[in-house]
C-alpha positions as CSV (number, residue, x, y, z in Angstrom):
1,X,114.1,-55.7,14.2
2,X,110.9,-55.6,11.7
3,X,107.8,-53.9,13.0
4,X,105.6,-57.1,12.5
5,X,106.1,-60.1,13.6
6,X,106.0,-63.3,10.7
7,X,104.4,-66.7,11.0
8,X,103.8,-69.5,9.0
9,X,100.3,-71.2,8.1
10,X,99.8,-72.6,11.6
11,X,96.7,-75.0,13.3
12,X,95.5,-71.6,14.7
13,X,93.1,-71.9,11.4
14,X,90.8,-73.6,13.5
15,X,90.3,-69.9,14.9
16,X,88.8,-68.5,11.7
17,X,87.3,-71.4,10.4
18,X,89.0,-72.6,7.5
19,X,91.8,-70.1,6.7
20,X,93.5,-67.2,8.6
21,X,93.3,-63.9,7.0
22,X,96.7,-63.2,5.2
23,X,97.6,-60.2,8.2
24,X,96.2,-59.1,11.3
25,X,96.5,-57.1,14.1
26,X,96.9,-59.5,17.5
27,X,94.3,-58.1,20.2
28,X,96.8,-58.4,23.3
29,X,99.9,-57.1,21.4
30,X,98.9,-55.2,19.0
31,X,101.7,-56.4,17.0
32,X,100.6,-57.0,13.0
33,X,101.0,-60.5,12.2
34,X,101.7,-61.4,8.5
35,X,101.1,-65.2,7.4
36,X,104.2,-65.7,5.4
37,X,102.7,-68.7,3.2
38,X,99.6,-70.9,3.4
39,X,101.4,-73.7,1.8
40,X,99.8,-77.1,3.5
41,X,102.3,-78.4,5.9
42,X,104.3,-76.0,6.1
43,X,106.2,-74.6,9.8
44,X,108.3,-72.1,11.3
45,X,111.5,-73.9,13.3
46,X,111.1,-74.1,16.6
47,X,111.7,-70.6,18.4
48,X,115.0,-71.4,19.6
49,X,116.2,-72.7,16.3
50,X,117.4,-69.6,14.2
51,X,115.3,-69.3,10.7
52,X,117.4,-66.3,9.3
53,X,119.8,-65.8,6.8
54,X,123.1,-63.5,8.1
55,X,121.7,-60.5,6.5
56,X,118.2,-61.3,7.9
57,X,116.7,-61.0,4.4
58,X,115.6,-64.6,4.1
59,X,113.7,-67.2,6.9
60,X,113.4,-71.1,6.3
61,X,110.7,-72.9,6.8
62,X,109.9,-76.4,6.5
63,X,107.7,-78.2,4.3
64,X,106.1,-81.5,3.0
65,X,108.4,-81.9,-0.1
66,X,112.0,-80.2,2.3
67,X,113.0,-77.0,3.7
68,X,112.0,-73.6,1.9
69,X,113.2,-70.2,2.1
70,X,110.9,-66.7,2.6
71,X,112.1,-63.1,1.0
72,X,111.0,-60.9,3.7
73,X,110.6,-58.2,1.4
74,X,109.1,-59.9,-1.6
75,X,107.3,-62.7,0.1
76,X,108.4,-64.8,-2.7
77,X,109.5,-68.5,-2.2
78,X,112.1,-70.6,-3.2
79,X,112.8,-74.4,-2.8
80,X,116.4,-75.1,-0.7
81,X,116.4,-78.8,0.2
82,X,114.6,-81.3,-1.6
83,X,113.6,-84.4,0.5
84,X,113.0,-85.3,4.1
């Protein structure tokens, strides 16, 4: 299992203001906490929904325009399903 835990741009922006920071380090855990994408409308699946590729390299997310996928390396993002 990775060391941090990943999350998506999520409402808790209304924490910081306008924005979370890109990482942080979560004050009860301790746990870093990496923002994977601040892409407007974007979400994580629901926790009991599995996000991850078979060799755990990639998470889907969705967004506004269809579903996305995350490197969790690279951070880099690529379109999977276009459409609702």
């Amino acid at each position: 299992m990775r060391a941090a835990w990943f999350i998506l741009a999520l409402p808790v922006a209304r924490l910081w203001g306008a924005e979370p920071p890109a990482s942080w380090i979560d004050p009860e855990t301790h746990h870093r906490v990496v923002r994977l994408t601040s892409e407007p409308g974007s979400a994580s699946l629901y926790f009991n929904q599995d996000a991850y590729s078979a060799d755990g390299k990639k998470m889907i997310y969705t967004t506004p325009d269809g579903i996305s996928a995350v490197d969790l390396d690279t951070f880099a993002t690529k379109s999977v399903v276009k459409g609702k």
